[in-house]
N, C-alpha and C positions, 0 to 999 in steps of 0.2 A: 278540702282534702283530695289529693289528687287518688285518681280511680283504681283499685287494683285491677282493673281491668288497663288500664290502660301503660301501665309497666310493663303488664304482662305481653299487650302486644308488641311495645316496642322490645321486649326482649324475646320475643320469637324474630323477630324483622331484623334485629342483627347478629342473631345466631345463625340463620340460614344464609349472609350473602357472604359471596366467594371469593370479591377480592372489594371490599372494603376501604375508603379512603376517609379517616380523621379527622380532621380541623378542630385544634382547639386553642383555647388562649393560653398563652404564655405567663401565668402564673400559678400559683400553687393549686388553685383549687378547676382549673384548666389540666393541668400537671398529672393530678391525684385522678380525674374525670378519666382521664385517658386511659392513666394503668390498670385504671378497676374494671372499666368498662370492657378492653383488649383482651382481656381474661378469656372471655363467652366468644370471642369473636377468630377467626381466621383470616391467613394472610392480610395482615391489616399493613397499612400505609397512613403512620400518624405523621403529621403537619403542626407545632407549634404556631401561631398566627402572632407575628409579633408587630405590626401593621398598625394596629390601632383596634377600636372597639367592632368595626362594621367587616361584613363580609360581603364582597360585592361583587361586580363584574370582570375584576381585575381578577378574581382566580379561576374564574373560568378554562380558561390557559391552563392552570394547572390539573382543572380536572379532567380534559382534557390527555393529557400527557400518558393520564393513569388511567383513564377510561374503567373508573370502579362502577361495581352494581348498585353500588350504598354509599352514599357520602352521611358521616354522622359528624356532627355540627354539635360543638362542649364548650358551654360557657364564656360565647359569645352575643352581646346584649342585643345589636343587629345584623340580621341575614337582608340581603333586600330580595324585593320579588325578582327584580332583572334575573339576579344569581339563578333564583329558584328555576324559574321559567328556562333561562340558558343553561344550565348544570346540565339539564336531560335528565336525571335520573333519579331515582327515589333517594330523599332526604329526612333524616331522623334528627332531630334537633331539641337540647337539651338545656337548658338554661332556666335560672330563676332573677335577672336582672326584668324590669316593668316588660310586660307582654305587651305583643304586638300584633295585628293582625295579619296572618300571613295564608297562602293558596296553597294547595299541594306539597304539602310539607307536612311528617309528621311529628308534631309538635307538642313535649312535653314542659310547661312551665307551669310552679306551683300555685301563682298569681290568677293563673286562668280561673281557678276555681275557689281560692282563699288569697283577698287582693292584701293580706298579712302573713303570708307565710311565703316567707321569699330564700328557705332551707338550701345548701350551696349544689351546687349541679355534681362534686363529689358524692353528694345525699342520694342522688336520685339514683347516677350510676351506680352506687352500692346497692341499693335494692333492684334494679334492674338484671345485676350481673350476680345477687346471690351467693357469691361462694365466700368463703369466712378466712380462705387466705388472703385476701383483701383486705381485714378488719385494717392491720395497722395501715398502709396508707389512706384508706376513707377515711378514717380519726383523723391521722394528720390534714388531709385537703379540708374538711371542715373545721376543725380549731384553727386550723391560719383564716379560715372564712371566716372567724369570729361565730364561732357555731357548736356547740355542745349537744353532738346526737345522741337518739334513744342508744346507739349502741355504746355508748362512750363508758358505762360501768362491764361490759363484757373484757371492752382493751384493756380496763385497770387489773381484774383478774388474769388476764393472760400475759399483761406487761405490766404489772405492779413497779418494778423501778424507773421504767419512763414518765412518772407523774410525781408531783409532790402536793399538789392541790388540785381545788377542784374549781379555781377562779381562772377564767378566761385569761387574762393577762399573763397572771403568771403560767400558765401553760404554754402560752407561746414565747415566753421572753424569760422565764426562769425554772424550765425543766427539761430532761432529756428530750420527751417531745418536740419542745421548741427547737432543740439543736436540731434536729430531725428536719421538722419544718424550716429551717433553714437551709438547713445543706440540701436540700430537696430546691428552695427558690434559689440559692445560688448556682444549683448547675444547670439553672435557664439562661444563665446570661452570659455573654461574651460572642465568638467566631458560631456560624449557624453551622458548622461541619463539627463542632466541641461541643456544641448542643445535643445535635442530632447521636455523636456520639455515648454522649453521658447518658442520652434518654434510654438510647439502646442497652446502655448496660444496667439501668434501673431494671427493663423488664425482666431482667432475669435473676433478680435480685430477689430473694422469697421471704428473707426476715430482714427487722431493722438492725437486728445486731451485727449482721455484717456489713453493714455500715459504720456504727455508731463503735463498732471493737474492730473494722477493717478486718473480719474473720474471712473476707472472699477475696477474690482478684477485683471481684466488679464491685463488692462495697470498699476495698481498699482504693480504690481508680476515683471513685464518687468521695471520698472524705478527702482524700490529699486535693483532689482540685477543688473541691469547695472551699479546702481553708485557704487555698492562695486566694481565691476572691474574695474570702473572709478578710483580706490583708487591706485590702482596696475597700471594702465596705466600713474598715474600721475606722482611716484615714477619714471617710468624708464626714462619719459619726461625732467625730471628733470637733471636725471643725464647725460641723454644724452644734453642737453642742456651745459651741466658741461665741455662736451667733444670743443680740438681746433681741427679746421679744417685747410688742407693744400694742397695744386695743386688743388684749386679747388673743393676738394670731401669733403662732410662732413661722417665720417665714425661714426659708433657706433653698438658696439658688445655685446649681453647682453647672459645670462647663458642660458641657456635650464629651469632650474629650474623653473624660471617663464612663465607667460603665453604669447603666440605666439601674438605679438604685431607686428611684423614686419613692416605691410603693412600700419598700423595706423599711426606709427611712422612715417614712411618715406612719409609718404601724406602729415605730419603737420610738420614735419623738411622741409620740401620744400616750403610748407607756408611762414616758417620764416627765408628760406635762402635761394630765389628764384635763385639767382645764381650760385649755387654749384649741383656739383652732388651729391645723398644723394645716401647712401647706408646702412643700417641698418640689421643686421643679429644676429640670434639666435643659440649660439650653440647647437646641438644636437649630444650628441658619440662624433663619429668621424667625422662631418660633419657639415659646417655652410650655413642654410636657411637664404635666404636674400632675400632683397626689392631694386630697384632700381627705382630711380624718378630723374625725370629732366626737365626743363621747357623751357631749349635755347638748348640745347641738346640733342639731337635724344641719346637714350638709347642704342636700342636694336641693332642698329651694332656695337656699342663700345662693347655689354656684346659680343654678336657672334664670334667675334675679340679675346676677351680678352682670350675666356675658350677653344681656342684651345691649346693641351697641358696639360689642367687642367684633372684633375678628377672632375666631376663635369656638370650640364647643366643650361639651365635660357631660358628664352623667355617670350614673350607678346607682347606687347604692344608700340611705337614707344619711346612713353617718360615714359610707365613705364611699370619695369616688374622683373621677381620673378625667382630664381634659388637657385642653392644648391652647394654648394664646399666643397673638401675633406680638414679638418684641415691641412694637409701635404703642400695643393699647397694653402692656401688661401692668404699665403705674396705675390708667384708670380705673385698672382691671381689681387690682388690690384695694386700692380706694374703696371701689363698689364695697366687697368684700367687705371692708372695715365698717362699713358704714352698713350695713345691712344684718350683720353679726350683733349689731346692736338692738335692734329688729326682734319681735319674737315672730316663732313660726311654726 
């Protein structure tokens, strides 16, 4: 159980600094982390990290640029030390992917102290930042984290028509919620100036219904462009749907050309083939980015298993989680895979 002491300090630590810099990942529950947390916070300067899992020496430079008093660091799995050490300056860092040992950093993840409770970094920022007009986005950044918080009976009374159960799937793949949580991951993706735009106008967005009924300028700005990307997500649904599956894996591999759908995909192919192990990936060059989900199946020691050998890395999450392989090894790569799924674990 992580300390109430130790929330407490990290939300004294970024309610006092003054000009604040962000980083967090570029997915929902990265998404959700930031708008809850921004709340408590002043002149802040968020960063989507759409890079990969590690944060490293390469942003240095950016911090840099912005020369903040706080750099606060949201659900991403690795920081390294170089970062730490060259950033300069006090670092608050919030995650619940496997802990790591890190120096002058201060470091909230729930693993440190319960190596089973791995609750989404939306989780944490909501009790860090306290304030209850937050409730609907925290709900949503953890039900797309596949995560059903203590608060999750307060949202039902307050938004009774954004729910119709109380079964994870269907909450994200067959309720107002889920639309929510959608149009929330589609205005991550596309031009980084369309991103930084859309984010802007979430924060000033205070209920979900002007979004989900377009009652504002900024929730009406945020449905119209998520359904054009809804247009492009359907298309690849489809074809991937088009795809047979075999040993168990459902596999689908789509061009780089189109937009980074990976994680979408393999969240809702798993919906509708609870049995199989999905795998979904996007070429890029010479390399295919992919998604891995699974619901009876522990993931991440089949991926760890699989990519020795490989060119290539993955990690996350027990039943789901995200890597990258070189074109060259990606048949051996699926082999492993087949061959290893058969395997308990």
């Amino acid at each position: 159980m992580v300390p109430e002491e130790k929330i407490e300090e990290i939300r004294k630590e970024v309610m006092v600094a003054e000009n604040p810099l962000i980083l967090f990942d570029d997915d929902m529950d990265g998404l959700c982390s930031y708008l809850t947390i921004r709340r408590i916070m002043k002149n802040v300067t968020g960063i989507p990290i759409k890079s990969g899992p590690i944060v490293d020496v390469n942003f240095v430079e950016k911090v840099k640029d912005i020369s903040p008093d706080l750099i606060v660091i949201l659900d991403k799995p690795i920081v390294t030390q170089e970062f730490i050490d060259k950033a300069n300056t006090n670092i608050v860092w919030i995650d619940h992917h496997p802990a790591l040992e890190r120096k002058r950093v201060n470091y909230l993840n729930p693993l440190i102290w319960d190596n089973k409770d791995n609750r989404p970094t939306t989780y944490w920022c909501y009790n860090v930042a306290k304030l209850k007009d937050s409730l609907w986005i925290a709900t949503a950044g953890c039900v797309a984290d596949h995560f059903i918080p203590d608060f999750f009976d307060e949202f039902v009374k307050k938004y009774p028509d954004l729910v119709n159960k109380k079964e994870i799937e269907d909450l994200k793949f067959n309720s107002k919620l889920g639309e929510l949580i959608k149009i929330f991951d589609f205005v991550l993706k596309g031009k980084s100036n369309d991103v930084k735009n859309s984010i802007s106008k979430l924060e000033k967005i205070k209920e979900p219904y002007e979004i989900l009924n377009k009652t504002s300028e900024n929730g009406k700005f945020i449905f119209d462009r998520a359904e054009k990307i809804n247009k492009q997500y359907k298309s690849l649904l489809n074809k991937a749907l088009e795809e047979k599956s075999e040993d168990g894996i459902f596999l689908f591999v789509y061009p780089g050309s189109k937009m980074s759908f990976t994680n979408s995909l393999a969240g809702e192919l798993l919906y509708r083939f609870p049995d199989k192990i999905v795998i979904v990936g996007r070429e890029r060059g010479d390399k295919i980015k992919l998604s891995f989900r699974g619901k009876h199946i522990k993931i991440r020691p089949i991926l760890e298993e699989a990519l020795k050998g490989i060119e290539g890395y993955g990690g996350g999450h027990e039943y789901a989680c995200g890597g990258q392989v070189a074109k060259k090894d990606f048949n051996k790569f699926i082999n492993n895979i087949k061959r290893l799924s058969k395997r308990s674990f």
